[in-house]
NUDONU-894097 format. One record per residue (C-alpha): x, y, z. Coordinates in steps of 0.05 Angstrom, whole numbers, plus 32768, in hexadecimal, padded with zeros to 4 digits. Layout:
BEGIN
XYZ/...
END
This chain:
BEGIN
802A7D267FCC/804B7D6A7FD0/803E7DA47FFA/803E7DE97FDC/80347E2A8008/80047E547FDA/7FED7E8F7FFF/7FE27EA7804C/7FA97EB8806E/7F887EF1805C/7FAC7EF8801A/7F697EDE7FFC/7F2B7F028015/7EE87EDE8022/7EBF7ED37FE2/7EFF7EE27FB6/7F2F7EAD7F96/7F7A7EAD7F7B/7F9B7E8C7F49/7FD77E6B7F66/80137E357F4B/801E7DFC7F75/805B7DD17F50/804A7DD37F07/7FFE7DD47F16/7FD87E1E7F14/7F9D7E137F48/7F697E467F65/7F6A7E557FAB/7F1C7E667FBE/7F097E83800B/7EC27E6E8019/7EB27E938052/7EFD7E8C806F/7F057E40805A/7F2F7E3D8026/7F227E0A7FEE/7F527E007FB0/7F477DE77F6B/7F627DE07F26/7F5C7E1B7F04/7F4B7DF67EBD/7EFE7DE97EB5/7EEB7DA57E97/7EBC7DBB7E61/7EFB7DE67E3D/7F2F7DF87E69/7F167E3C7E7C/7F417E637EB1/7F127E597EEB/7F3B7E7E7F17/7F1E7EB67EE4/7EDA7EA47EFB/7EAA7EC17F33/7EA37EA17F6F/7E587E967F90/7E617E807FD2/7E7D7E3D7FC1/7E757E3E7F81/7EA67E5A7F48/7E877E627EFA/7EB57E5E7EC5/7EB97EA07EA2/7EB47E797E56/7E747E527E53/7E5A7E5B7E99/7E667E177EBB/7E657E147F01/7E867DE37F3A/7E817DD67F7E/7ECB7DF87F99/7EC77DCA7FD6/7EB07D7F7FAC/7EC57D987F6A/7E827D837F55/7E587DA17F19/7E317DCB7F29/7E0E7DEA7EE8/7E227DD57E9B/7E457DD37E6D/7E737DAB7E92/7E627D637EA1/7EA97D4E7EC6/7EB67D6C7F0B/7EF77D917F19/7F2E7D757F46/7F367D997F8C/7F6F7D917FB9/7F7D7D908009/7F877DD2801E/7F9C7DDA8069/7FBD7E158094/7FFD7E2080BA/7FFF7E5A80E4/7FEC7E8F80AA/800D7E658070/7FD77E438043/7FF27E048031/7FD77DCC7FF3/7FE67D8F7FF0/7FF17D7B7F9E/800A7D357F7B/804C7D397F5A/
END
């Protein structure tokens, strides 16, 4: 595991989302009412940009074919998509925003 800084505090407002790189992975960084969540930014029904997508409370639609997941579980929410998305630690230091990723 890897830690990437991504963003700082603030840099994200609540209800809004970001698309950030973290190694060779591109992720979306989500604030859910000032808890941050991040995810990959590929759906699993057909690799939509999700980080293209609006984000409902905590949940983020993919702008293709509508699917929706769960930004804190990664769980689906609403088909087409059957497989959940991968999320990833997210924690702060000071006003850094930092993920933790696999190599």
């Amino acid at each position: 595991m890897a830690d990437y800084k991504i963003a700082r505090k603030g840099e994200v407002p609540p209800g809004k989302t970001k698309i950030v790189k973290a190694g060779k992975k591109e992720l979306v960084l989500c604030n859910v009412e000032n808890v941050y969540y991040c995810i990959d930014n590929l759906c699993t029904h057909d690799d939509g940009p999700l980080g293209e997508g609006e984000l409902m409370e905590e949940v983020i639609e993919c702008p293709r074919h509508g699917a929706q997941f769960d930004v804190k579980t990664g769980e689906v929410v609403s088909m087409p998509a059957v497989v959940p998305i991968r999320t990833y630690a997210v924690r702060l230091q000071g006003e850094e925003i930092i993920v933790a990723v696999e190599d």
